[in-house]
N, C-alpha and C positions, 0 to 999 in steps of 0.2 A: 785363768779364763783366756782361752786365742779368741782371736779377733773373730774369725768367724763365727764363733758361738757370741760374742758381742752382739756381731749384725742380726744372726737370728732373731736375737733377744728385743734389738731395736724394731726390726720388723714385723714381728706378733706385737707388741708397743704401740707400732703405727695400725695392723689391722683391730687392733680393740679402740681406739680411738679415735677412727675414721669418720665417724660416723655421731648422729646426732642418735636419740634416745624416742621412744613414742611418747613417754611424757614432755620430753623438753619440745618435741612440734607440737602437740596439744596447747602446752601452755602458752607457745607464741601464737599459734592461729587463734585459740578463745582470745589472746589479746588484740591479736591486731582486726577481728570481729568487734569487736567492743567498740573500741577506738572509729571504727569504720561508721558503726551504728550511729555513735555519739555527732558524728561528724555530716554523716547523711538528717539526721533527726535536725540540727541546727539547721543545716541548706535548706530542710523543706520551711524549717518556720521562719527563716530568713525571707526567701523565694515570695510566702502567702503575706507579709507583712509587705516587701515590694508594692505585692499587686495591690492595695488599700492604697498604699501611698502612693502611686501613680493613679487608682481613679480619683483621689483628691486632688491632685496636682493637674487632671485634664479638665474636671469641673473648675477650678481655680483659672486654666487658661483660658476657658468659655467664657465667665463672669469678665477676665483681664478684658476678651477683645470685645465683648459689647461695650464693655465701658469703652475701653479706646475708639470704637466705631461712632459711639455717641458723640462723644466729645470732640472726635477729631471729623465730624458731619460726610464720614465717608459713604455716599450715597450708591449703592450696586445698581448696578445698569439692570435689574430686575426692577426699580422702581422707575424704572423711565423720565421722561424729561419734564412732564408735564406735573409728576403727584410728588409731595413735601413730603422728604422724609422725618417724621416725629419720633421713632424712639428705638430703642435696640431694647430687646426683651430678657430674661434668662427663666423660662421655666421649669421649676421643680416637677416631673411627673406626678411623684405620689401625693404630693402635695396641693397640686392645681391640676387642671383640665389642657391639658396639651395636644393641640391639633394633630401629632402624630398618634398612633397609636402603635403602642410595641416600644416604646424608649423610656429610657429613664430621664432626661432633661433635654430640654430643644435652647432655641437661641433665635429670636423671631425677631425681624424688625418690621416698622409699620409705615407704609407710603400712603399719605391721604387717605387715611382711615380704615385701608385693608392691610391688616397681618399677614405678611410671610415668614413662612419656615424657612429659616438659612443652614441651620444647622443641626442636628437630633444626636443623642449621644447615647448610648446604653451602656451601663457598669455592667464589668466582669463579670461573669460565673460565680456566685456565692457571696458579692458584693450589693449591700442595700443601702438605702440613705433611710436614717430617723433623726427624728426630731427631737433638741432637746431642753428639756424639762425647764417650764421661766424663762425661755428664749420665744422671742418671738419666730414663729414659723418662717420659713424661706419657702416661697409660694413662685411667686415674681418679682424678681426683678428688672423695676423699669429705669432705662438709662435715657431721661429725655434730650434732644438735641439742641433743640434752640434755647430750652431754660437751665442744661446744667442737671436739674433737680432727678434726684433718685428716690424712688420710689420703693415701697421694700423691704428698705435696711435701716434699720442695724437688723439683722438678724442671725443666728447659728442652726449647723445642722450636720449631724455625724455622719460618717459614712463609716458604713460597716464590714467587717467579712474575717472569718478564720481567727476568732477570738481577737483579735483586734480593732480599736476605734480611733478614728481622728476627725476631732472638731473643727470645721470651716467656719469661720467668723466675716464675715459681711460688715462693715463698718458703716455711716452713717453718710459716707464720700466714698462706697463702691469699693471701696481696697478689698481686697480678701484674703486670708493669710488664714493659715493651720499650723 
């Protein structure tokens, strides 16, 4: 065999092997589809389980700062110099009657006997609060100033949304923890 019929022989070699096959791209793209699916389907149910656990975590930061407003008798220049501020509030919408209308939970403090709105908060798109079952209701809670005393609690209350639930628990000293 002379060399040149060698190289032929290499080179029809290399033109039949050049190349990939339509099943062997089918098989890699049905896989790397798959794998894609798989990957995209976790992000969204990841993504929807976020969003629950962040409007738990900004209900929990409402409850935090009434309590700290109470206790630490920080008085908003909305209540002026003349009227006593008594209490920082935390309204459950669905549960109680809330001066705003359109939110899911406000955040009210009270100067000399008139309530204001400090705060109004409305859960996400697809996210609800219930109630749950031998728990006492989360209605109001009142964080009063000059006695300390909470009003309220102990009580729990779920927040919902995209097959997901997480329990906010209200303690009997205003902690609140899920």
């Amino acid at each position: 065999m002379s060399n040149v019929q060698h190289e032929l022989g290499f080179i029809q070699h290399l033109k039949i092997c050049a190349g990939f096959t339509l099943i062997e791209l089918l098989v890699v793209f049905t896989l790397v589809s798959i794998v894609s699916g798989i990957g995209f389907a976790s992000f969204v149910s990841y993504s929807r389980r976020q969003v629950v656990v962040q409007a738990a975590a900004d209900f929990k930061q409402t409850a935090d700062l009434a309590r700290f407003n109470a206790f630490s008798q920080v008085k908003p220049a909305t209540c002026g110099e003349t009227f006593e501020l008594l209490n920082f509030k935390v309204n459950v919408c669905p549960n109680a009657i809330c001066q705003t209308s359109g939110v899911d939970y406000e955040m009210n403090l009270t100067c000399g006997g008139l309530e204001q709105v400090q705060h109004t908060k409305r859960l996400p798109q697809n996210i609800t609060f219930s109630d749950v079952v031998g728990s006492p209701i989360c209605a109001n809670l009142t964080f009063h100033t000059v006695s300390g005393i909470i009003t309220g609690a102990p009580c729990e209350i779920f927040v919902n949304g995209y097959g997901n639930q997480i329990k906010i628990k209200i303690d009997s000293n205003g902690h609140v923890s899920y």
